[in-house]
C-alpha positions in Angstrom: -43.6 70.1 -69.1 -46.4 68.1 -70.6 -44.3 64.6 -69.4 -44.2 66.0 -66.0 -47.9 66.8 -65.9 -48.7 63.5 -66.3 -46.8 62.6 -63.4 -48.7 64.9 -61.4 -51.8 63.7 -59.6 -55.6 64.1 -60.8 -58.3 65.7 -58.9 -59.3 64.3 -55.8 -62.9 66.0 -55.7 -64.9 66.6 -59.2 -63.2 70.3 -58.6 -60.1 71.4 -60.6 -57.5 74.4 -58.9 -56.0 75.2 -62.1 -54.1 77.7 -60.5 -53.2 75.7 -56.8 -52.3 72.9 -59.0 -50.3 74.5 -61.5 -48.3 76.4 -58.4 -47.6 73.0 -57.0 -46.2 71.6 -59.8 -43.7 75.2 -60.2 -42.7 74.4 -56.8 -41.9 70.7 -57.5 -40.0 71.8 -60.0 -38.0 74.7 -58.5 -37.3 72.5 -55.6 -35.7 69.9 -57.5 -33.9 72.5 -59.5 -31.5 74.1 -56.9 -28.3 74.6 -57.0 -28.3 75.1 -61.3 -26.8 77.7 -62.1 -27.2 79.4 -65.7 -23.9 77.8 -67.3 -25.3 74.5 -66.3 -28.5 74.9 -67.7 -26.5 75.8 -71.2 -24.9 72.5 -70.1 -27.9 70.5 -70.3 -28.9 72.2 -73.4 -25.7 72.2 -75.2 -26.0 68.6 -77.3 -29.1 68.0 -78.3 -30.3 69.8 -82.1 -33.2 71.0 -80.9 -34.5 73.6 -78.6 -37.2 72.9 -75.3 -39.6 74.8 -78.1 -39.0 72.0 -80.7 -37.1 74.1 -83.3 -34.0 73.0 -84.9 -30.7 74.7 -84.0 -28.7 76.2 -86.3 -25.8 74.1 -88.1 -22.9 76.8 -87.1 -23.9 75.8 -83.3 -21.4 73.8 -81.9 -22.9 70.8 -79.8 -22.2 68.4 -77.4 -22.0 64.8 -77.7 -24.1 61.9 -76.5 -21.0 60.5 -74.1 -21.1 64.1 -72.7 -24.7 64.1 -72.5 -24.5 60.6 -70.5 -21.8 62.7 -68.3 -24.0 65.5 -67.3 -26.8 62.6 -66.3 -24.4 60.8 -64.4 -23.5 64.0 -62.5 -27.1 64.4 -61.7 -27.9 61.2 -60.7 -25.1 61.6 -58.0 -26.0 64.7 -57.1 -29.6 63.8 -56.0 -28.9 60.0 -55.3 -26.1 60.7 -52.6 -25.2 64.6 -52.2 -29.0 64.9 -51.5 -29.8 61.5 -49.9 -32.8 60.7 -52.8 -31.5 57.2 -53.3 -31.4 55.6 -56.8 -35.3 54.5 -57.2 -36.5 55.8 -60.0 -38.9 59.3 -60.0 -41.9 58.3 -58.7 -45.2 59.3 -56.6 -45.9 57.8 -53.5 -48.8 55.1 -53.3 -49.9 56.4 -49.9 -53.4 57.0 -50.7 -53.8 61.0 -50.9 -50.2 62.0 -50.3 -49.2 63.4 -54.0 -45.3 63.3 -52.8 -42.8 62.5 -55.4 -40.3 60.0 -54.2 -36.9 59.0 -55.5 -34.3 60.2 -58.1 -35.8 62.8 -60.7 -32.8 61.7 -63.1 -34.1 58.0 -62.9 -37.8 59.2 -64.1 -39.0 57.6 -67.1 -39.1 61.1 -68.8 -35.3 61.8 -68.7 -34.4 58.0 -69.7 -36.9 58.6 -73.0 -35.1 61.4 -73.5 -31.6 59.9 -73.5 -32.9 57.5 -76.4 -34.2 60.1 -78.0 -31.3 62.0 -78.1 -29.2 58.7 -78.8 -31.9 58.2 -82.2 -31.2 61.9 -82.7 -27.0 61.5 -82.8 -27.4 58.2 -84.8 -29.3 60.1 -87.2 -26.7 63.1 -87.8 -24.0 60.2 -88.1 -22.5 61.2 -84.6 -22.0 58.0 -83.3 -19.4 57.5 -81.2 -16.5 55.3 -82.0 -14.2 52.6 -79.8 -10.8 53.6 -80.1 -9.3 51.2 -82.8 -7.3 48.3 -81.1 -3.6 48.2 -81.4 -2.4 44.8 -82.9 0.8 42.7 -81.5 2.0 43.5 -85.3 2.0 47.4 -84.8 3.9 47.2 -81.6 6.6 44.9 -83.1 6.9 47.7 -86.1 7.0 50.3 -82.9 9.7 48.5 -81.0 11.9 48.2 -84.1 11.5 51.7 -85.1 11.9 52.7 -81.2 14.9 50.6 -81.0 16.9 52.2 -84.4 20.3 53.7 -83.2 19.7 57.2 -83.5 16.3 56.8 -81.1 17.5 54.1 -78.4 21.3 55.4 -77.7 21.1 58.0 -74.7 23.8 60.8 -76.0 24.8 63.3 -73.5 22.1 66.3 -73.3 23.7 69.6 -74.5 21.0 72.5 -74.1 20.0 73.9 -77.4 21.4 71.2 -79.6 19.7 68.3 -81.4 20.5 64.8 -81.2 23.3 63.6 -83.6 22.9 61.4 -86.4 25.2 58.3 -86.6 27.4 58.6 -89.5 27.9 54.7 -89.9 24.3 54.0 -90.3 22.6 55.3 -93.8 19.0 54.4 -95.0 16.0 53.4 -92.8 18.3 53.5 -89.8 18.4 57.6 -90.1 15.2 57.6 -89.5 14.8 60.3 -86.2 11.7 60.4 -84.1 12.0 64.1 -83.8 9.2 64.8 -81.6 11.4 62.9 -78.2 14.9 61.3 -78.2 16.1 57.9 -76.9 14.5 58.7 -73.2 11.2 59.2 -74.8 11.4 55.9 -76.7 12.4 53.9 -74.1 9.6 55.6 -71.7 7.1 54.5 -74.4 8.2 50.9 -75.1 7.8 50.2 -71.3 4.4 51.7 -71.3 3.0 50.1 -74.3 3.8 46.5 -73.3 2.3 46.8 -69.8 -0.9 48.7 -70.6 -1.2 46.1 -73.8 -0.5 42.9 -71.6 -1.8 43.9 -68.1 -5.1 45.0 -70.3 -4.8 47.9 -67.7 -6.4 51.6 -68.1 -3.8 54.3 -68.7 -4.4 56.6 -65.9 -3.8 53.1 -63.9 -0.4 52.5 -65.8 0.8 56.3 -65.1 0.0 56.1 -61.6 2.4 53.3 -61.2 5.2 53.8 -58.8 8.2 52.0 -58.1 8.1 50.3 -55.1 4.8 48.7 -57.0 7.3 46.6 -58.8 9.0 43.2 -57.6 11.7 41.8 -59.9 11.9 37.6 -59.8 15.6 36.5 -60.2 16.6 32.8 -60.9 20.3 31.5 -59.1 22.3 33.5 -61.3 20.7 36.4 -60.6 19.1 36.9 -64.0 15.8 38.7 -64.0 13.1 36.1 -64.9 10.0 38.5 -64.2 8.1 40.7 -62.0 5.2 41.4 -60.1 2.7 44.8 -60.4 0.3 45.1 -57.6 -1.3 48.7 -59.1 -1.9 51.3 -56.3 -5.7 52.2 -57.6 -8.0 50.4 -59.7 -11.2 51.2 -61.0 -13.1 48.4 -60.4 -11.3 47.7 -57.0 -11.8 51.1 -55.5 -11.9 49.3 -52.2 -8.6 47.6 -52.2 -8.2 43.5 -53.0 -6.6 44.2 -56.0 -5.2 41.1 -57.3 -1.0 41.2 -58.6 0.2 41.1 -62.1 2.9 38.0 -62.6 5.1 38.8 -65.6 7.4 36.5 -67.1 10.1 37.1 -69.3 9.0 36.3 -73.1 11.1 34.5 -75.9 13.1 36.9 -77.7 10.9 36.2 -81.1 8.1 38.5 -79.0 10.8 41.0 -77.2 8.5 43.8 -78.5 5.7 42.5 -76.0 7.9 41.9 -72.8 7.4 44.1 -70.1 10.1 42.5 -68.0 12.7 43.8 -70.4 10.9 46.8 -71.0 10.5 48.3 -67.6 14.2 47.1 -67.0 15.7 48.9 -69.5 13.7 52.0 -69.1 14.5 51.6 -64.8 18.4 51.0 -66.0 18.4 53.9 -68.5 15.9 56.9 -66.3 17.9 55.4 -62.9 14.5 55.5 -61.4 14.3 54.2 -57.5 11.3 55.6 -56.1 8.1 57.4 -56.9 6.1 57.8 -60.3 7.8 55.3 -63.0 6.3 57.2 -65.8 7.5 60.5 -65.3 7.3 64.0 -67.3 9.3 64.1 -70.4 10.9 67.8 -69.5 12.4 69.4 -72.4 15.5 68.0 -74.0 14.3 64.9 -73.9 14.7 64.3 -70.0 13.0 62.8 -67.4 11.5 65.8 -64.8 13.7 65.5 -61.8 10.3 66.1 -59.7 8.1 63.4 -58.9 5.7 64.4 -61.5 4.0 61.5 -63.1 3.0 61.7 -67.2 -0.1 63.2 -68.0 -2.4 61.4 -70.3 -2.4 64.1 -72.6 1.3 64.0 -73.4 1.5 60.1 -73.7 -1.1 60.4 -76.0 0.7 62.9 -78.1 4.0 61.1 -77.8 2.0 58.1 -78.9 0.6 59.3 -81.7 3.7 61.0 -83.4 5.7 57.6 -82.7 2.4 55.9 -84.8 3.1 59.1 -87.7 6.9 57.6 -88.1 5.7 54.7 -89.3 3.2 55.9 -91.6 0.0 54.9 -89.4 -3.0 57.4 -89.4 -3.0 58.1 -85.9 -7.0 59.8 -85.8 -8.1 56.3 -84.8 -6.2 55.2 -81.9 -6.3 56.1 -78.2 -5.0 55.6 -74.8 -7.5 52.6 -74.7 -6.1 50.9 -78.2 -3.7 48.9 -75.8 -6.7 48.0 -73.3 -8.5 47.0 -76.1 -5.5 45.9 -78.1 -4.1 43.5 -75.4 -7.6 41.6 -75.6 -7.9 40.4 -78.5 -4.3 39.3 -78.4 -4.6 37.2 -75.5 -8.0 35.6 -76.9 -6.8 35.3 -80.8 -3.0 34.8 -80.6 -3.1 33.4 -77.2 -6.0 31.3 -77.2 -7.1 32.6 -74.0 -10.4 31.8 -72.6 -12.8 34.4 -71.8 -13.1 33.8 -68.4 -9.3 34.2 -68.1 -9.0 37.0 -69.7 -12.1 38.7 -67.2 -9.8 37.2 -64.7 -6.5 38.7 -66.2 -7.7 42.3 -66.8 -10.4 42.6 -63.6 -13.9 42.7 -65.7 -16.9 40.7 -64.1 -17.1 36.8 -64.5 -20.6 36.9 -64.3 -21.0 37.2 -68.2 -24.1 39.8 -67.2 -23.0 42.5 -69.4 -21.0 42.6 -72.8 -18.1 44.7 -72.0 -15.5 41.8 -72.6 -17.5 41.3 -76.5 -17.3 45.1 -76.8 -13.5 44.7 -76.9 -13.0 41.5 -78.7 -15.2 42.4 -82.0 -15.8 45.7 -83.5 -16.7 47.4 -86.5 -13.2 49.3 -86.8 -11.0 46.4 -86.4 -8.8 45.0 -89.0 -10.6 41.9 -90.7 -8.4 38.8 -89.7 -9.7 36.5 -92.5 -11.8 37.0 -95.7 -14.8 35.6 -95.9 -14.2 34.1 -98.7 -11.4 32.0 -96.9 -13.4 30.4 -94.1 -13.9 27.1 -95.7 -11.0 27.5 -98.4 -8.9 24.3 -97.6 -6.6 26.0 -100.0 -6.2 29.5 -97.8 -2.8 30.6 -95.9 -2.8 30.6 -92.1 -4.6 33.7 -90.4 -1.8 33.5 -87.7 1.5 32.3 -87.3 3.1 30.6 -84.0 5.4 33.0 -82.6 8.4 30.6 -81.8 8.4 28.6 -85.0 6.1 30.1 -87.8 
């Protein structure tokens, strides 16, 4: 209230209405407040610690967090900006000299944005800052594709209803190891998703919404498949269309657990897949839904992170956006990518105006590549090893 006031105009005359003036300023503010109901009010109220009195909430109430709090703005400002043609200037009165109109976006005013920093100092201060998922590493998707590709989780046995997969008596040790949460569909679903989210550096509700007839196969004279083309149907920075294809090639064996080509064949070969979603719902007994339903985010993730519990990997840190991430810092570190390629490659802005390409190369939570006590050590062992010949 008192930030508002002091967006309100002074006096004209040496008079002051108390009353008119104060009845303006409700009206201002029930006008700009239609359409909230009282469960989105709790919305708005829900993540900060504090109360519109100042008191301190108590510790058993659950709160929101500051990416839901930057949610609920963004809502707003769309609401006002487009849904009620305000625009995006900020909240403002107009300079006409005695018109006390207030012009703009009320969730663009200077009040709200003081706000958001506040209740960012507030979150940083409880030790609820949010974290980047952790970025999957060319190493753990090699120890994936081996596990993926024991015998017991890549051979397709017949599906019997009510019957688990058998065990192959000629194998004994690690190879018994059984990814019981899916069977060799599951696997071989996976394996074709990792590698093109983590080399296409592509979103995962882009990845599942991939179809088919998205895909082009390359074929050299012999008819062996070389590699392939993806032109995705949607893309979030290319809402409009012009989205740019996705030219795979075949990689050397020594990196098969990075090569979509092969991926995406077998799992096309093995699902016998010719049109519609490519990543479909795992149904139970580990087959693919005969529907055209594509995967939901919410089960890859689960499949995802069991596969990352088989090999003994804490899977708390890692996301749908490890491979985004993931892919990266591959493609600059093991690659030796340039940055603009890579903005090129995975569709971020070549402009260099904003830092969301650094956001993904260096974080807190990666793994350390080199100790610092290495940097100058003429003595030290390679950080990184050249795929083909070590």
């Amino acid at each position: 209230m008192t930030s508002e006031q002091q967006t309100l105009p002074g006096p004209i005359c040496g008079s002051v209405d108390t009353n008119n003036e104060f009845s303006a300023f409700q009206a201002m503010l029930l006008d700009a407040s239609k359409g909230v109901t009282e469960g989105m009010d709790a919305e708005y109220k829900w993540c900060d610690s504090i109360t519109l009195k100042g008191t301190s909430k108590p510790p058993s109430e659950e709160r929101g967090t500051y990416g839901h709090a930057q949610k609920m703005r963004a809502a707003m400002t769309y609401a006002f900006g487009w849904l009620h043609g305000l625009g995006d200037m900020p909240w403002h009165q107009s300079e006409v000299l005695g018109n006390s109109t207030m012009l703009g976006n009320p969730s663009m005013s200077v009040q709200v944005s003081s706000y958001m920093c506040a209740l960012r100092h507030r979150k940083v201060q409880a030790g609820k800052v949010a974290i980047s998922a952790h970025a999957i590493t060319s190493e753990i998707l090699s120890q994936l594709y081996h596990f993926n590709h024991l015998p017991n989780n890549w051979t397709i046995h017949p599906y019997q209803p009510g019957t688990r997969r058998p065990c192959d008596p000629n194998h004994h040790g690690q190879d018994d190891r059984l990814a019981d949460w899916g069977g060799a569909w599951a696997c071989r679903l996976l394996q074709a998703a990792y590698t093109i989210a983590f080399i296409c550096l592509l979103r995962f509700d882009e990845v599942l919404k991939i179809q088919v007839h998205d895909i082009n196969f390359m074929y050299d004279a012999a008819g062996t498949t070389t590699g392939m083309s993806i032109t995705l149907p949607f893309r979030k920075t290319h809402q409009t269309g012009d989205i740019k294809p996705y030219f795979l090639w075949a990689f050397h064996q020594s990196e098969a657990h990075l090569c979509a080509v092969r991926a995406i064949s077998e799992w096309i070969i093995a699902s016998n897949i010719t049109s519609g979603y490519l990543f479909r719902k795992i149904a139970s007994g580990d087959r693919v839904a005969e529907a055209n339903v594509p995967m939901s985010s919410e089960q890859f993730l689960e499949m995802f992170q069991n596969n990352l519990l088989d090999l003994n990997i804490d899977p708390a840190a890692y996301g749908t956006h490890s491979f985004r991430r993931g892919g990266c810092q591959y493609l600059h570190i093991e690659r030796r990518w340039p940055l603009r390629k890579i903005c090129e490659w995975g569709g971020w802005s070549q402009e260099f105006t904003n830092l969301t390409i650094v956001k993904y190369l260096i974080s807190v939570n990666d793994d350390v590549m080199e100790a610092r006590e290495d940097f100058f050590n003429p003595n030290r062992r390679p950080a990184l090893k050249c795929p083909h010949c070590g």
